[in-house]
C-alpha positions as CSV (number, residue, x, y, z in Angstrom):
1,X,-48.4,80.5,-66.8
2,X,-50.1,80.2,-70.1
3,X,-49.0,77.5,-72.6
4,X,-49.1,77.1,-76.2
5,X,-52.5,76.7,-78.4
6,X,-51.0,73.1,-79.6
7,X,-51.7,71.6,-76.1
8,X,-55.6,70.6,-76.2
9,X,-57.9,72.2,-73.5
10,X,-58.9,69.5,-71.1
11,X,-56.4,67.0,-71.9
12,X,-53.5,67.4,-69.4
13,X,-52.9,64.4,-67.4
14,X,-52.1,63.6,-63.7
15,X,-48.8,62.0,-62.3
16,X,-48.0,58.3,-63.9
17,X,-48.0,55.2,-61.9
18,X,-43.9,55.4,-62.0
19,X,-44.3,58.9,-61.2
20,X,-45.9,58.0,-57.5
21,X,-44.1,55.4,-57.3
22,X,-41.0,57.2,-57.8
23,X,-41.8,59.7,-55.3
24,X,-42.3,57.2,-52.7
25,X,-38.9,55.6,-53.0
26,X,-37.6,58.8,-52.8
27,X,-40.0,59.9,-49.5
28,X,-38.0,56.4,-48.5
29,X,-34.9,57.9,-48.8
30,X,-35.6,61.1,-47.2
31,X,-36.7,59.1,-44.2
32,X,-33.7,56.6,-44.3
33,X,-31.2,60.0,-44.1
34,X,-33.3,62.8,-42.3
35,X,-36.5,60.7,-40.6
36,X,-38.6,63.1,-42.2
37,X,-40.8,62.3,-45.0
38,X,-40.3,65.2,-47.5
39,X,-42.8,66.5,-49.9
40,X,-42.0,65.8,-53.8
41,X,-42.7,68.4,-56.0
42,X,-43.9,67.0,-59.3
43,X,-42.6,69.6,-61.4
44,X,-39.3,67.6,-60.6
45,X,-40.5,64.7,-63.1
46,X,-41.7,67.2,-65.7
47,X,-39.1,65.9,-68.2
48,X,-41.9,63.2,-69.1
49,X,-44.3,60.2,-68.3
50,X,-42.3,57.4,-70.1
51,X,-38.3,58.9,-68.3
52,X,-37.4,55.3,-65.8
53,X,-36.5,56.7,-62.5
54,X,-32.7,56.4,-61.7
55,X,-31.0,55.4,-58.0
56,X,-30.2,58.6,-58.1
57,X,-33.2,60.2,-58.9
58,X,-34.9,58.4,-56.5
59,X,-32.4,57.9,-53.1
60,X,-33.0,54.4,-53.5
61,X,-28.9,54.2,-53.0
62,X,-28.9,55.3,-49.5
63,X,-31.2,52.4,-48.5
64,X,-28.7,50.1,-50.4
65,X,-25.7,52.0,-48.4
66,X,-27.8,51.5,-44.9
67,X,-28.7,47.6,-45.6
68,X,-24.5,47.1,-46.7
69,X,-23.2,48.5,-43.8
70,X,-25.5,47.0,-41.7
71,X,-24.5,43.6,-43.3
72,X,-20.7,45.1,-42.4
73,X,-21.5,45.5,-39.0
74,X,-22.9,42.1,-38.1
75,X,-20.3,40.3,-40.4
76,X,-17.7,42.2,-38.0
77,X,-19.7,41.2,-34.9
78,X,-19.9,37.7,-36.3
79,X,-16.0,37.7,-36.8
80,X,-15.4,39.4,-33.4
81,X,-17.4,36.8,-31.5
82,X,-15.5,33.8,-33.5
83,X,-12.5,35.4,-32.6
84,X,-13.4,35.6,-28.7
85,X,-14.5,32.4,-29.5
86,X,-11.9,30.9,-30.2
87,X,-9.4,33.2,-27.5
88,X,-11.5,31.5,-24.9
89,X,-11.5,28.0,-26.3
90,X,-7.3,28.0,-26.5
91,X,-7.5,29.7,-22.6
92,X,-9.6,26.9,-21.3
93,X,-7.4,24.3,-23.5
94,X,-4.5,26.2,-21.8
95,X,-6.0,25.9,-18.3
96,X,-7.2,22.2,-19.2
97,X,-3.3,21.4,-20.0
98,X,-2.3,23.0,-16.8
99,X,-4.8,21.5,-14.5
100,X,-3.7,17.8,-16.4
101,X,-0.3,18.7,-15.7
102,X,-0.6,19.2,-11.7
103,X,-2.7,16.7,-11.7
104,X,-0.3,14.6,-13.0
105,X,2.9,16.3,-10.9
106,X,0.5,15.5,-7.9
107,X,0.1,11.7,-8.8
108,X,3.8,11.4,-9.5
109,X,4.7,13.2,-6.4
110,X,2.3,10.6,-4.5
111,X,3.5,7.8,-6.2
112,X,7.5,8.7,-5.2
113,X,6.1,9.7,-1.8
114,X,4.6,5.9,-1.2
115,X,7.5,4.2,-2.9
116,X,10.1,6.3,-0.7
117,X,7.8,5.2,3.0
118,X,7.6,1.5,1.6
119,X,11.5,1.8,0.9
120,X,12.0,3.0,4.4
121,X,8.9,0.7,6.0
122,X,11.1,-2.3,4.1
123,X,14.5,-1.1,5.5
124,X,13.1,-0.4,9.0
125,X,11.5,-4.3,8.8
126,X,15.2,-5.4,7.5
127,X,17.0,-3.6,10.8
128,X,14.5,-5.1,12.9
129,X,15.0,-8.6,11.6
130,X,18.6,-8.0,11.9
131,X,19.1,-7.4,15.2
132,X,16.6,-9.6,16.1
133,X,18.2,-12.3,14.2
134,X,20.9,-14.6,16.2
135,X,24.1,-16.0,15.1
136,X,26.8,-18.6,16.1
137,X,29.8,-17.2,18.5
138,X,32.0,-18.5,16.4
139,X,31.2,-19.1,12.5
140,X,31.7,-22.5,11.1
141,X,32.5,-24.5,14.6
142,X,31.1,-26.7,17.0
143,X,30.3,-27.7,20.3
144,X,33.7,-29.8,21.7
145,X,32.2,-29.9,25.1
146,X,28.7,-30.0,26.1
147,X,26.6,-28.4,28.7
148,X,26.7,-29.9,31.9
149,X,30.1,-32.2,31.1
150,X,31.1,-33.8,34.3
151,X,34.6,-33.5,35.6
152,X,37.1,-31.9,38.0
153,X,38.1,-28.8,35.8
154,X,34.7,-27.6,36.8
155,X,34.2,-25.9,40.5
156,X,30.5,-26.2,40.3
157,X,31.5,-30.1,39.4
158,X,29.9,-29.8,35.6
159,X,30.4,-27.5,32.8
160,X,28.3,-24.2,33.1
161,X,28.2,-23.6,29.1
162,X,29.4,-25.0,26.0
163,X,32.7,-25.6,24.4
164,X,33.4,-24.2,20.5
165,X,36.2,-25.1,18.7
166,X,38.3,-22.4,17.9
167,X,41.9,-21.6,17.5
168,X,43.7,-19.0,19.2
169,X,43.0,-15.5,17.1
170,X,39.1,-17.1,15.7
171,X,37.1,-14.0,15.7
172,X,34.5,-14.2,18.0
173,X,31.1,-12.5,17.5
174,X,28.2,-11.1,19.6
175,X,25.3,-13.7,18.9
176,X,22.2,-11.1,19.1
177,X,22.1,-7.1,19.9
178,X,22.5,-6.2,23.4
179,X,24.6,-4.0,25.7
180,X,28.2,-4.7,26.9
181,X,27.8,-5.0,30.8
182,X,31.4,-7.0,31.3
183,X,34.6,-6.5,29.4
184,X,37.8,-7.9,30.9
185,X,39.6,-10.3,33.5
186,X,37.3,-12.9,34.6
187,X,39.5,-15.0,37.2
188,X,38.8,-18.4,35.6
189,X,36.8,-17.1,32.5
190,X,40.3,-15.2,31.9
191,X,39.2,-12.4,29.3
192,X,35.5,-12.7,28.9
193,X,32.7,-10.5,28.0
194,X,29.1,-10.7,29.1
195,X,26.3,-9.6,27.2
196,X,22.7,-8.1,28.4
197,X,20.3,-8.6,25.0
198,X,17.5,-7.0,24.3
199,X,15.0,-9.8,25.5
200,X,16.1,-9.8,28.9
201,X,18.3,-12.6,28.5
202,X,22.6,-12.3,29.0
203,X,25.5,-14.3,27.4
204,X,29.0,-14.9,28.2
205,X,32.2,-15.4,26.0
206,X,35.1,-17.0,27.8
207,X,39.2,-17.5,28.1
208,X,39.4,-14.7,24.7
209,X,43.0,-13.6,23.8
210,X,42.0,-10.0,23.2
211,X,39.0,-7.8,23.6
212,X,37.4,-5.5,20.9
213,X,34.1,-4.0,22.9
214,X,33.8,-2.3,26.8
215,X,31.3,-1.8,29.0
216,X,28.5,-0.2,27.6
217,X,28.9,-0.2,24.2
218,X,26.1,-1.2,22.1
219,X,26.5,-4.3,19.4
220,X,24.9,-5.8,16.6
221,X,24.0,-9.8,16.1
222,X,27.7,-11.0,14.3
223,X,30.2,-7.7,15.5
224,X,33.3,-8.8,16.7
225,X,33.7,-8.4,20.1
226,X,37.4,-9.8,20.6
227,X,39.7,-13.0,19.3
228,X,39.2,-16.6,20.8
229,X,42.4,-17.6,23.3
230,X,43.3,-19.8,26.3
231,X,43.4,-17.7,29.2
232,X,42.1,-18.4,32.8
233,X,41.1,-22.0,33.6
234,X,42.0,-23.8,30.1
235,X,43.0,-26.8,28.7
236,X,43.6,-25.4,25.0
237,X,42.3,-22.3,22.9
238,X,38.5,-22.6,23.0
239,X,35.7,-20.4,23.0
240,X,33.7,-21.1,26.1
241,X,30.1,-20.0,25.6
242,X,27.3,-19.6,28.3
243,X,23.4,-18.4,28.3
244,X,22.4,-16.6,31.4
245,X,19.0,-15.7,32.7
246,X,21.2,-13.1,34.7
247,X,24.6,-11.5,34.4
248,X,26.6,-13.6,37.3
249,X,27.7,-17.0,37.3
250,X,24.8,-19.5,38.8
251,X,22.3,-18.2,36.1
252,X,23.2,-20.6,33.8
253,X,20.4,-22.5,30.9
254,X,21.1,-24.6,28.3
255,X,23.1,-22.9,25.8
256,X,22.4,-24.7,22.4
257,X,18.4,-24.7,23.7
258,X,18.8,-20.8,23.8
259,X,20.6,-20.9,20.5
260,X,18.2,-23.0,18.6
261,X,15.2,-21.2,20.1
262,X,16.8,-18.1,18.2
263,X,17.4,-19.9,15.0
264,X,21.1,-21.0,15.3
265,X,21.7,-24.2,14.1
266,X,24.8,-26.1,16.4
């Protein structure tokens, strides 16, 4: 294409500095949407040497859209992991709170568990000492005839036991645990009980008004086994009191030795 004769012969110029550089932001941009690097044609600038090159005219605003939503995409990322983050954090406070909580329903279970066997060890020890603990026959009396008394109200010729004072009607009680093996008429003892106790040992309870026990029956140190009287060989309402190795009459031992040796003060 021919130009005008004002344009001087030789003197056309190449593409400017901005020119190239131009183009290459916008081979940029070709590569940045397509991944091929295009071609520029430089009548596309021919508008003039000293024209700035736009974002539009070079494609430089699709690197700027790549490089935001790339920023977009890790600032979600970033905010997606916090938020896991912090999901997992208030799980494992969660499971923390539970585990302290069992942990803490386990020690308070173990605690009430020990207190509730020392409660029963305690009352278990209590029973024990109970009924191994002795008493007096009769409560708040004492001995108006001693063991081995001479005299001829006796058939053996001395007194077998011990006298307690008692009026007719005292309540008598059993003076350890044991079984009832007699519970009745007694011929001289009148109404009289014997008792087998749990160290191998047996004592007697003579001339009673009335019986509250038969034979058999298991008692406690202090029950009531029957009312204090005069019946059979007696002078006067007494309790007549004896301490057997054995259950018939011959086994006879000291009777306020056997009671002291358990404790009882007469």
């Amino acid at each position: 294409m021919a130009f005008g004769s004002s344009r001087v012969a030789g003197k056309h110029r190449g593409s400017s500095r901005l020119s190239r550089k131009t183009a290459g932001y916008a081979g940029i941009a070709a590569l940045a949407t397509t991944g091929v690097v295009g071609t520029l044609a430089g009548p596309a600038f021919a508008a003039g040497e000293s024209a700035a090159p736009t974002i539009e005219d070079t494609g430089l605003n699709a690197v700027v859209v790549a490089e935001d939503l790339q920023g977009e995409i890790e600032t979600q990322a970033e905010s997606q992991q916090r938020a896991a983050d912090i999901t997992a954090a208030k799980a494992q406070a969660e499971a923390d709170a539970k585990q302290r909580a069992a942990e803490s329903k386990r020690l308070a279970e173990a605690k009430e568990k020990a207190e509730r066997e020392a409660a029963e060890r305690a009352a278990r020890e209590a029973e024990r000492k109970r009924l191994n603990t002795f008493v007096a026959p009769v409560e708040g009396s004492y001995v108006s005839t001693q063991y081995h008394a001479g005299g001829g109200m006796w058939s053996s010729g001395s007194h077998t036991g011990i006298d307690f004072h008692a009026a007719s009607g005292t309540s008598v009680h059993a003076v350890g645990a044991g079984t009832i093996v007699e519970a009745g008429y007694g011929g001289a003892y009148g109404n009289n009980v014997v008792i087998k106790h749990n160290d191998g040992t047996y004592t007697q309870y003579g001339h009673m008004s009335s019986l509250d026990v038969s034979v058999g029956q298991q008692v406690t140190p202090g029950q009531q086994i029957g009312l204090s009287g005069s019946t059979g060989n007696s002078s006067g309402p007494h309790l007549h009191f004896e301490a057997r190795t054995g259950s018939q009459y011959g086994s006879d031992i000291d009777p306020i030795a056997y009671l002291r040796s358990h404790d009882v003060n007469v």
